[in-house]
C-alpha positions in Angstrom: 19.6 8.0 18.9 16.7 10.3 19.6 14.6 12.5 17.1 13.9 16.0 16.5 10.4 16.1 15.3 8.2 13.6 15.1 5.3 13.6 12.5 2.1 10.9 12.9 -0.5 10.5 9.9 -3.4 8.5 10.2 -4.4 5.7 7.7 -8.3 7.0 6.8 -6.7 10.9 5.8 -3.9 9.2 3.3 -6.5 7.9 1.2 -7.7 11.8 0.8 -3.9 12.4 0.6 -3.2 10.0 -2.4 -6.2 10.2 -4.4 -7.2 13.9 -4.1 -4.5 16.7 -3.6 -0.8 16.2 -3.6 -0.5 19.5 -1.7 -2.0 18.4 1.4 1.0 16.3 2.1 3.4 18.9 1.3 2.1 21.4 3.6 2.1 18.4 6.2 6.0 18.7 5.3 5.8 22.5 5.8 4.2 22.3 8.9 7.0 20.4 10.0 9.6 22.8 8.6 11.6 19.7 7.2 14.9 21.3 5.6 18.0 20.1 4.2 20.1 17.7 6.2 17.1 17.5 8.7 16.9 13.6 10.2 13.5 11.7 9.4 12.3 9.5 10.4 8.9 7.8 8.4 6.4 5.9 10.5 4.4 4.3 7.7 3.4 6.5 5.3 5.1 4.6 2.4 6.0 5.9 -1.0 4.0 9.5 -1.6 5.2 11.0 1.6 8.5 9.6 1.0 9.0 11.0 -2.5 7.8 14.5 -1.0 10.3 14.3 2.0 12.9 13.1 -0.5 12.7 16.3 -2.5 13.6 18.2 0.6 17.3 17.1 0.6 16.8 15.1 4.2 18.1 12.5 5.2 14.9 9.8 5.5 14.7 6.8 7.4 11.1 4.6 7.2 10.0 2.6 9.7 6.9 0.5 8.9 5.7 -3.1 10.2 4.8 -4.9 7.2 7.9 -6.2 4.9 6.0 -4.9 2.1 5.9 -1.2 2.9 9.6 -1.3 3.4 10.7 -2.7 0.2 8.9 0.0 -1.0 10.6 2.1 0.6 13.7 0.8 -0.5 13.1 0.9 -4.0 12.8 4.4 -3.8 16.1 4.4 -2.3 15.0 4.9 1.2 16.7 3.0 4.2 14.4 0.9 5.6 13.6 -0.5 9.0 11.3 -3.5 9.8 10.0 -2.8 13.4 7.3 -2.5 15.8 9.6 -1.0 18.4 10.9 2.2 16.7 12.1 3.9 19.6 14.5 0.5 20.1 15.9 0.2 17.0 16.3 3.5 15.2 19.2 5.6 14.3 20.4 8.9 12.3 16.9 10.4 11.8 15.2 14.3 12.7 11.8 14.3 11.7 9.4 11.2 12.2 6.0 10.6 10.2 4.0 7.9 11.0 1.0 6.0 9.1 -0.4 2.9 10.7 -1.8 0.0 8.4 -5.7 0.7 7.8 -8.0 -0.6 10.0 -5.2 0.1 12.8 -6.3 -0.6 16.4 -6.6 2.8 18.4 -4.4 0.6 21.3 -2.3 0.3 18.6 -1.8 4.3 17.7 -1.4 4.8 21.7 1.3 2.8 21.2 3.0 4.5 18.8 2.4 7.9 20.3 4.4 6.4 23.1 6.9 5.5 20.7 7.5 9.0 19.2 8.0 10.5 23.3 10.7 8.0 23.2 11.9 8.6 19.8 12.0 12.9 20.3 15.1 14.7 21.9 14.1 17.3 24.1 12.5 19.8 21.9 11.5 17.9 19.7 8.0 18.0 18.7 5.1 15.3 17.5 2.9 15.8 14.5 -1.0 14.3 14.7 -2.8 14.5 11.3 -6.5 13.3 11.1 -10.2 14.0 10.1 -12.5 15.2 12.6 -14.7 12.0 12.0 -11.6 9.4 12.1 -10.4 9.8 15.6 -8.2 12.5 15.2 -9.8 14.0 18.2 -8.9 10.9 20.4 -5.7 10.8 19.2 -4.9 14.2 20.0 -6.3 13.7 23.6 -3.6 10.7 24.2 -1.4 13.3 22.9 -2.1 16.1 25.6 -1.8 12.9 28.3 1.8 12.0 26.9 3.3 15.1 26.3 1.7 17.5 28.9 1.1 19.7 25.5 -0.9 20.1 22.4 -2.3 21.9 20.1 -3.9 22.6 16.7 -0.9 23.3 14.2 -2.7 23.6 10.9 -5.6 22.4 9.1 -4.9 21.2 5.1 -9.3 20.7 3.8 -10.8 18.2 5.9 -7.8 17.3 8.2 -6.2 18.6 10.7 -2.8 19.1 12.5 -1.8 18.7 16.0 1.1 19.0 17.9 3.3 18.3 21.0 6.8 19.2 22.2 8.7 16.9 24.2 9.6 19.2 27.2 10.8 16.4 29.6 12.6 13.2 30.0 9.7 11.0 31.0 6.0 11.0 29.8 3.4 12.5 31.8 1.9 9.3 31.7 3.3 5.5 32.0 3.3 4.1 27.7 -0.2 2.1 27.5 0.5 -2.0 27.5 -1.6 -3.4 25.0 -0.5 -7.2 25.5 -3.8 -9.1 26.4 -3.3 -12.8 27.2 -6.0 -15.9 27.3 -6.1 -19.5 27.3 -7.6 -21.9 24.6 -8.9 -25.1 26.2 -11.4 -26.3 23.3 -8.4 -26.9 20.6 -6.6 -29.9 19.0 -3.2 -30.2 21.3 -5.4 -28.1 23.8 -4.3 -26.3 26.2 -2.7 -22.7 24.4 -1.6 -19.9 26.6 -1.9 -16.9 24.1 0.0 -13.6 23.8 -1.5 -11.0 21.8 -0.9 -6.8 21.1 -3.3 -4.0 19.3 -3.2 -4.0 16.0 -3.0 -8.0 15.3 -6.2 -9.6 13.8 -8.3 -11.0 16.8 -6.3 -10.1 19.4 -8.8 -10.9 22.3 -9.8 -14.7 21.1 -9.9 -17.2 18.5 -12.1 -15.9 15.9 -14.9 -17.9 14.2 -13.6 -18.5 10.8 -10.5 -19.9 12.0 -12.1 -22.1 14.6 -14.0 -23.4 11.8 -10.8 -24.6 9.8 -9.2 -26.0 12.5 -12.5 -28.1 13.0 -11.4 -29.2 9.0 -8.2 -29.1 8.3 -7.1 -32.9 9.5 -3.5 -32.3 9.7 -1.7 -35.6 9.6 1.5 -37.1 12.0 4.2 -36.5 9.4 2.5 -33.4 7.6 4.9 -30.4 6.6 2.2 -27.0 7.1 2.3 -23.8 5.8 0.5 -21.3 7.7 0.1 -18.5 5.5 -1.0 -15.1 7.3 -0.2 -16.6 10.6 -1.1 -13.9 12.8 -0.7 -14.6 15.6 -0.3 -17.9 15.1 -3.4 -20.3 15.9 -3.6 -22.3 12.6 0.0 -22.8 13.0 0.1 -23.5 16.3 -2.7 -26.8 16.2 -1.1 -28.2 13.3 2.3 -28.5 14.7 0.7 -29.6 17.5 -1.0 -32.3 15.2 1.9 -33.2 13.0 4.4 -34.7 15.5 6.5 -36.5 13.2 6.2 -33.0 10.6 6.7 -29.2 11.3 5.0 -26.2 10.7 6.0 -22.9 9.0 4.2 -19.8 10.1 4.5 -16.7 8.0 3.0 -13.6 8.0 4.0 -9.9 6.6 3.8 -8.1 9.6 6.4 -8.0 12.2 3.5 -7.1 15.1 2.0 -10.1 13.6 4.9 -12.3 13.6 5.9 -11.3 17.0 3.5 -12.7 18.9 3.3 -16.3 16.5 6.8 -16.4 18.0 6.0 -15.7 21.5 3.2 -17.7 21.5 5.4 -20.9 19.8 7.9 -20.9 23.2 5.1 -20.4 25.3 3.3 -23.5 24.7 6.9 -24.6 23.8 6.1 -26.0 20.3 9.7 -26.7 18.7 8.5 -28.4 15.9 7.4 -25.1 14.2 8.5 -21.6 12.6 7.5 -18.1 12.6 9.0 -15.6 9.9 8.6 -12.3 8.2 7.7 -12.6 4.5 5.8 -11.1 1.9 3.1 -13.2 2.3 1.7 -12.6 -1.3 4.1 -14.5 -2.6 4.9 -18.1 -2.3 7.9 -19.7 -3.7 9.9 -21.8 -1.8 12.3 -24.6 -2.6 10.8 -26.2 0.6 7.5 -28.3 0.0 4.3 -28.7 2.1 1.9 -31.0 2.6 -1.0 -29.2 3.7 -0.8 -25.0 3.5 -4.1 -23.6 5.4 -5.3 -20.0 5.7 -7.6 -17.1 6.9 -7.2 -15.1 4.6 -7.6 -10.8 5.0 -11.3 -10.5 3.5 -11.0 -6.9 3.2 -7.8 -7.5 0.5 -10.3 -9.3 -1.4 -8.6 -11.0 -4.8 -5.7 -9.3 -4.3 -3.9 -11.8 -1.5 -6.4 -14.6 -2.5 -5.3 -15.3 -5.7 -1.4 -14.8 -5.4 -2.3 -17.4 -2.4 -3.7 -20.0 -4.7 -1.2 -20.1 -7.2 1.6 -19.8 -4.9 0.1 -22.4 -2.8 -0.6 -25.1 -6.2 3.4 -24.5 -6.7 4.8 -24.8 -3.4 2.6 -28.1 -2.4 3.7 -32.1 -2.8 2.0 -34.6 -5.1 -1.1 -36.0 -2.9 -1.0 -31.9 -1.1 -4.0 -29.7 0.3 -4.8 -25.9 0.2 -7.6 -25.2 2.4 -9.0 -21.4 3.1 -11.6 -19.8 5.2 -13.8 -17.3 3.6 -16.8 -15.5 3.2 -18.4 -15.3 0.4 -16.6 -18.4 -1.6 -17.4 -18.0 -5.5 -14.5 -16.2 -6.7 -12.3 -18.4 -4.5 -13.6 -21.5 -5.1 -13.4 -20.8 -9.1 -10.0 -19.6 -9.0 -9.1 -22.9 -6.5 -10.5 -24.9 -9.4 -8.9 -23.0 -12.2 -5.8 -23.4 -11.0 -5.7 -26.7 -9.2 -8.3 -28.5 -12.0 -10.6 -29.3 -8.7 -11.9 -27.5 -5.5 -14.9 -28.5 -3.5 -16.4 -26.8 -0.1 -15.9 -28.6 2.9 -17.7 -26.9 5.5 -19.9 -23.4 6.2 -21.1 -21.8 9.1 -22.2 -18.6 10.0 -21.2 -17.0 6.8 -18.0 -18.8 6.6 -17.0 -21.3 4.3 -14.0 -23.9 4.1 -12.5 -24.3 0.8 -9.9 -27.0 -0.4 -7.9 -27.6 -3.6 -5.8 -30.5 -4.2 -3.2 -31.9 -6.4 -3.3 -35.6 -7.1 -0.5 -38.5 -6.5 
């Protein structure tokens, strides 16, 4: 099924959006000229624009990458679609808005502009909404290199409004790959051919709080892991590797994410280990683990830590380990202690520290 209009916000202008003028994203809807019966379809922009778009009478669809953003969606009655492939996977839908995650990868907007050429009919036309100062400039230069075509459609304040029709059946320019592959040699289990895309935390190496963990985490033969915020799968990777009489579970609650933990997995043809989509703020499984290990989003602060914790005291066996990698440990470590009656730091370097919790035999 292909679209009619296709609508991309940017991350950085939705926190004006949200917190400042509710009329900045309805005139984005005007701008569109969304009407009754029109087909939508929502690239991230969760629950305000949805609500606005709702109130038109059309006929929404949302697409995000993170499970979390599409329940939402869902509770709001909204038909949801988990995907990092729009184009692929998408049907009934006119009109198309878009917000990446914050802190998205430009690679990883490309990418998506490439999706909305493939998502439009002919006619159809894209939507690019940003600050001057937040790449919308960039963006819109990709734009003009897809489509052959763009210009300034409005301005709402601070941000503005670009657009592109889609005026023939192939881009003017091949979609961007933004797959980037290495080898780790220096690992438990070593070697690791790795897979990674844009938008997927540390997508050009192993970064150095989670080389650090692996360094501490003394995974045992018969061990039963929880990765938790897998990525693209490292932690996961070494301890299945380690555990050769135990498994590994890899989670994470983005699909991007997930995506390449499972491409990586068959690459280095690990078959003792999972990868799955799940809200990765809440643990509560029938299944129990031995050992659950994590690097944690710093920038989420409390908010992921501490559903980890006590998810993690639940979900672990008598004689069972948490162990994080952070930076800047008190809150952690107190909560690790609050909840588990003991936590102790096990290792720091270069601003990162391990932490462990435990629960006794």
């Amino acid at each position: 099924m292909e679209y009619n209009s296709l609508f991309i916000l940017w991350q950085s202008d939705l926190q004006v959006i949200k917190t400042k003028d509710t009329q900045v994203r309805e005139a984005f809807v005007d701008v569109a000229d969304v009407q009754v019966g029109s087909r939508v379809l929502d690239l991230g922009w969760e629950e305000d624009c949805l609500e606005c778009l709702r109130e038109t009478g059309a006929r929404v669809t949302f697409v995000g990458e993170d499970i979390r953003a599409v329940q939402k969606a869902e509770a709001l009655g909204i038909n949801g679609v988990l995907s990092a492939m729009p184009a692929q996977v998408i049907s009934d839908a006119r009109v198309v808005f878009y917000k990446p995650v914050q802190r998205s990868a430009k690679g990883q907007v490309f990418e998506w502009i490439d999706q909305g050429f493939q998502a439009l009919e002919m006619g159809g036309a894209l939507y690019l909404a940003g600050q001057r100062n937040r790449g919308i400039r960039s963006y819109a230069a990709y734009l003009q290199a897809v489509f052959g075509n763009s210009r300034r459609a409005g301005r709402v304040g601070r941000v503005e409004v670009y657009s592109a029709k889609k005026e023939r059946s192939n881009p003017c320019q091949a979609p961007i790959d933004n797959r980037m592959t290495f080898e780790l040699r220096d690992l438990p289990g070593s070697p690791y051919r790795v897979e990674t895309r844009a938008g997927v935390f540390s997508r050009d190496g192993l970064d150095d709080g989670t080389r650090l963990l692996i360094d501490c985490m003394k995974v045992r033969p018969a061990d039963h892991v929880l990765d938790w915020g897998c990525g693209w799968g490292a932690l996961g990777m070494v301890a299945a590797r380690l555990s050769v009489k135990g498994n590994a579970t890899l989670i994470d609650s983005n699909i991007r994410a997930v995506s390449c933990a499972e491409e990586n997995l068959k690459r280095n043809q690990i078959c003792n280990a999972v990868a799955r989509v799940e809200d990765a703020r809440i643990i509560d499984r029938r299944e129990k683990f031995d050992l659950i290990i994590s690097n944690p989003p710093f920038h989420d602060g409390n908010t992921a830590a501490h559903p980890l914790i006590e998810g993690a005291f639940r979900a672990l066996r008598p004689g069972g380990r948490l162990m994080l990698v952070v930076m800047r440990p008190a809150a952690y470590l107190k909560h690790i202690r609050r909840v588990f009656g003991q936590g102790e730091v096990v290792a720091q370097k270069d601003g990162y520290v391990v932490l462990k919790g435990y629960i006794g035999n």
